[in-house]
N, C-alpha and C positions, 0 to 999 in steps of 0.2 A: 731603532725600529724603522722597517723599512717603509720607505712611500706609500700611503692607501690613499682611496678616492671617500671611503667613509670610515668613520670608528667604527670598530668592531664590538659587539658587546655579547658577553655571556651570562645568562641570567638560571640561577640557580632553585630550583624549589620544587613545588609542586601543588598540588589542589586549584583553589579559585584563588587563591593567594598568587600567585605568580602569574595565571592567568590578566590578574587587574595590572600587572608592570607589562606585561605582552601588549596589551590591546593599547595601550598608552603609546608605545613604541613604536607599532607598525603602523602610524601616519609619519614616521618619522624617517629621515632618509639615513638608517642606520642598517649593519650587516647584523643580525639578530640569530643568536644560535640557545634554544632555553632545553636546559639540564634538568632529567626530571627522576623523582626518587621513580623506584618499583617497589615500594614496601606494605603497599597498599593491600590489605586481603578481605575489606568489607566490600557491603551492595553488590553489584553486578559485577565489577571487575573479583570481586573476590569469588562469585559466583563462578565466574568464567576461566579463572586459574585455577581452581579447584578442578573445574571440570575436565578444561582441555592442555591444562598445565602451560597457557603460554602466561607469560607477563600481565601482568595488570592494566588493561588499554586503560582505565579512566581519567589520570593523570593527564596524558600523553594526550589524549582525546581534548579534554579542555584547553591545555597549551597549542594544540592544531588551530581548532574552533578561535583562540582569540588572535590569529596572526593569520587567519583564512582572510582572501579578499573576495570568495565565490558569491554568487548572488548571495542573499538571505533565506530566500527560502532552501536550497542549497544546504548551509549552515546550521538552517532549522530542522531539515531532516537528519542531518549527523545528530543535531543534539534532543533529539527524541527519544522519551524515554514510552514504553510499552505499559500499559494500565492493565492491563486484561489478559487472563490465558495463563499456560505457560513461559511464555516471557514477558513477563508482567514483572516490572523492576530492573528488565535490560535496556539499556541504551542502542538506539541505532547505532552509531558509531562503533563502541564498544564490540559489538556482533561484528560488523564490517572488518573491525581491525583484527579478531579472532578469525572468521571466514577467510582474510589475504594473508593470515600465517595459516593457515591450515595448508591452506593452497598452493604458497610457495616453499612452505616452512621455513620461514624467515620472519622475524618481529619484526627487523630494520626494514625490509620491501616492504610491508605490510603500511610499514607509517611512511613510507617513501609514497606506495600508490595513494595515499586518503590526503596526504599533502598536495601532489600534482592534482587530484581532485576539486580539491577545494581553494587551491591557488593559494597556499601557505605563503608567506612572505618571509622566510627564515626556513632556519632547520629545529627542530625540536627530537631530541636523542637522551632515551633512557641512559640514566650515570651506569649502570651495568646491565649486563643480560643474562646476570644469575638469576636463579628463586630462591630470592632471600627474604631470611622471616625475622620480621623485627621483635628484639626480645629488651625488655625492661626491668630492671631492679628497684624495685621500690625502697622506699626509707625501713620501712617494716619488715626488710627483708624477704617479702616476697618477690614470685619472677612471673611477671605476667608477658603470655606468648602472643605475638600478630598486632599489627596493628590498629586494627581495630579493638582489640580488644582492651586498648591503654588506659584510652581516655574514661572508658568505665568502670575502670577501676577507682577512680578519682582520689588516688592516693600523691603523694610528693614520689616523682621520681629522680631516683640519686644515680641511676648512670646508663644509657642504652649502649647495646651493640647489636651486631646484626650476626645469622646463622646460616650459614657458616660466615666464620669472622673477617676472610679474607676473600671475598668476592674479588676478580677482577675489573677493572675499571672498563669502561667499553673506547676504545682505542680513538676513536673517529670524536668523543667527547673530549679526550685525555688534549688531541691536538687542537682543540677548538679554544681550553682556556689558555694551551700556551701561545697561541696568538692572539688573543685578545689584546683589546685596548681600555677596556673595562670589564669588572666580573659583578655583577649584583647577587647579591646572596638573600633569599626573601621578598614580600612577607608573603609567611605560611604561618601554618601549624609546626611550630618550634620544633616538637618534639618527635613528629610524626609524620613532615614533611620535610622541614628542613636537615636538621642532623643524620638524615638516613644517608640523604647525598655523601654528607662529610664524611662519614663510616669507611666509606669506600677507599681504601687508601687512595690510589691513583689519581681519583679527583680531587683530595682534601691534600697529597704532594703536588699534584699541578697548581692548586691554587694556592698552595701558600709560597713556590717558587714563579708564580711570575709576579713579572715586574709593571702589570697595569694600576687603573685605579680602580681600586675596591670599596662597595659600600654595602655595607647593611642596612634593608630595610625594615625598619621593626613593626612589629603588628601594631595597630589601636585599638584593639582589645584583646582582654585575659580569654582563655579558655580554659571550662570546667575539666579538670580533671588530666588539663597538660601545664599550666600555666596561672594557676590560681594565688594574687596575690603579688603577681611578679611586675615590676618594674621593668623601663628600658634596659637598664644593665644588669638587672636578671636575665633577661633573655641573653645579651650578649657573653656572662659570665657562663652561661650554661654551654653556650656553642664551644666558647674558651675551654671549656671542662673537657669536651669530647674533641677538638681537634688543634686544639691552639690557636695563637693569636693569626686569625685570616685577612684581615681586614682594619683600615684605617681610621672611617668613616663609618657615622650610625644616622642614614634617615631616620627623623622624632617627629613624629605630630603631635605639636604642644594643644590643637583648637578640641577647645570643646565641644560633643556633642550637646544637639540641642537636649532640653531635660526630658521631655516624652519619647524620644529617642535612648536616652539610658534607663529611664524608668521602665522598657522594657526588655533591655538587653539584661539587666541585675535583677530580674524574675528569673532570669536563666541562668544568674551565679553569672554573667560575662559584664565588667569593669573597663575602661576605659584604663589602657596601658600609665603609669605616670612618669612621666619626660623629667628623670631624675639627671637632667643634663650635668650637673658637679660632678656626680660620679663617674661619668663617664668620662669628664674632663680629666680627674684625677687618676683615672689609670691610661692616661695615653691616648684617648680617641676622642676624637675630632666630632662632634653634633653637626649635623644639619638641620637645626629645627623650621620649621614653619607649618603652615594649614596644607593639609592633605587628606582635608576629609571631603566626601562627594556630600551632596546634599542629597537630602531626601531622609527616609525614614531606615534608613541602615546605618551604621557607622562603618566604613570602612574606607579606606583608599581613593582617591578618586584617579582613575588611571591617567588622564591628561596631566594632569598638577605632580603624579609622580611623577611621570617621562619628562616634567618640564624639568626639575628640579633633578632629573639623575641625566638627562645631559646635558644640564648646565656644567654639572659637577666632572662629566670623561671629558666635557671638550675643554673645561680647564686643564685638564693633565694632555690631551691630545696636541693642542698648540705648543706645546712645549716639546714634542714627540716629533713635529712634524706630519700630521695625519691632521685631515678637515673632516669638517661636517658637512 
């Protein structure tokens, strides 16, 4: 590996899930490039590719927004959502990133100007720039189409792909993980943000042939109708199911939320993931357990406390590479 001034990191997802590993990150003097599904077809982005057929901004939008260093108010007007009218339920952003592909007709310009905008501190690059729809097989045999439409089905899903099956990977992403020096893969939505990526051949053979360090980050909590009932190496076994063994390492948050904190998230059918670390041990991978929850009245992630603990973990593998922090 040749000489760098920082690790290189590629961070794989999509939603607010990968957004809370971004915004950890960019106080960090790290090269930052996040991979983001397009499988998205609900709320406004689903609105806006229906309409004007480009890509899904929403994603893409949030990963911008947590790696933006523009003022705040700045930031706040990207991430304004409209109440009233006909665009009532668009995103400023979302419009913005549709108006600079209409304009250039380009997606990739489109998030090249809202980044220079907003003083992104990285690159953030849809895994393809097909329009692909994500499709699902349920246990029951049924086939429920888009992604949005998955989670309400809230049945066991036993295998996704994507329509058409062999999308291209987007060439400027393909090169980004094979220079990496880390690949983080999560947390998202298993089912519906992360695995879309993997689908894509190009990006799920870039990631299983390099040779960085890799880690998974697992959710801290179930989700109705993607994830219900599932363990840490449920989620892991299910990624294994659609692309094979990617990865070495499984971030775990073993800390428990507080109880008026789960006592309302399990009104909504959502459980507190369980950090079944044996089994993970017994098929080969490596735990990273500890506390990685924010406080307050959500359970999820706390974006500092991940970024501590995911470069703790590349600059173990980088000092041995030759590449600092």
């Amino acid at each position: 590996m040749k000489q760098q001034l920082h690790p290189k990191i590629v961070a794989i997802g999509g939603g607010t899930g990968l957004a809370t590993v971004l915004r950890g990150l960019k106080v960090l003097s790290y090269d930052i490039t996040a991979i983001v599904t397009v499988a998205d077809d609900g709320g406004s982005s689903g609105r806006l590719r229906k309409d004007m057929g480009i890509l899904p901004p929403g994603d893409i939008r949030n990963c911008l927004l947590a790696l933006a260093e523009a003022e705040p108010d700045m930031a706040a007007l990207f991430n304004h959502r409209f109440s009233k009218g006909e665009l009532r339920g668009h995103n400023f952003g979302n419009l913005f990133l549709a108006a600079m592909t209409e304009m250039t007709g380009d997606f990739q310009e489109a998030v090249r100007a809202m980044s220079r905008i907003l003083a992104v501190k990285g690159k953030v690059l849809p895994a393809t720039l097909s329009d692909v729809t994500l499709v699902a097989e349920m246990e029951d045999g049924s086939v429920i189409l888009g992604e949005a439409a998955i989670p309400l089905a809230r049945g066991k899903i036993r295998n996704l792909r994507l329509r058409p099956e062999y999308p291209p990977a987007l060439d400027e992403a393909v090169r980004e993980i094979q220079s990496a020096d880390g690949i983080i893969i999560g947390p998202g939505s298993l089912f519906t943000s992360i695995i879309p990526n993997l689908l894509v051949q190009g990006i799920r053979q870039a990631v299983s042939e390099s040779t960085a360090s890799k880690l998974y980050v697992c959710n801290v909590m179930t989700q109705p109708g993607e994830t219900d009932g599932f363990t840490v190496f449920d989620h892991v076994q299910a990624i294994e199911n659609h692309a094979g063994t990617l990865f070495s390492h499984v971030l775990v948050n073993t800390a428990g939320a507080p109880d008026d904190v789960t006592m309302k998230y399990s009104a909504e059918g959502k459980y507190q993931v369980t950090p079944d670390l044996e089994a993970l041990r017994r098929s080969g991978y490596v735990p990273v357990p500890g506390d990685y929850l924010a406080k307050g009245d959500l359970a999820h992630h706390d974006s500092l406390r991940l970024a501590a603990a995911i470069t703790a973990f590349i600059d173990s593998h980088c000092k041995k590479n030759g590449v600092t922090a």
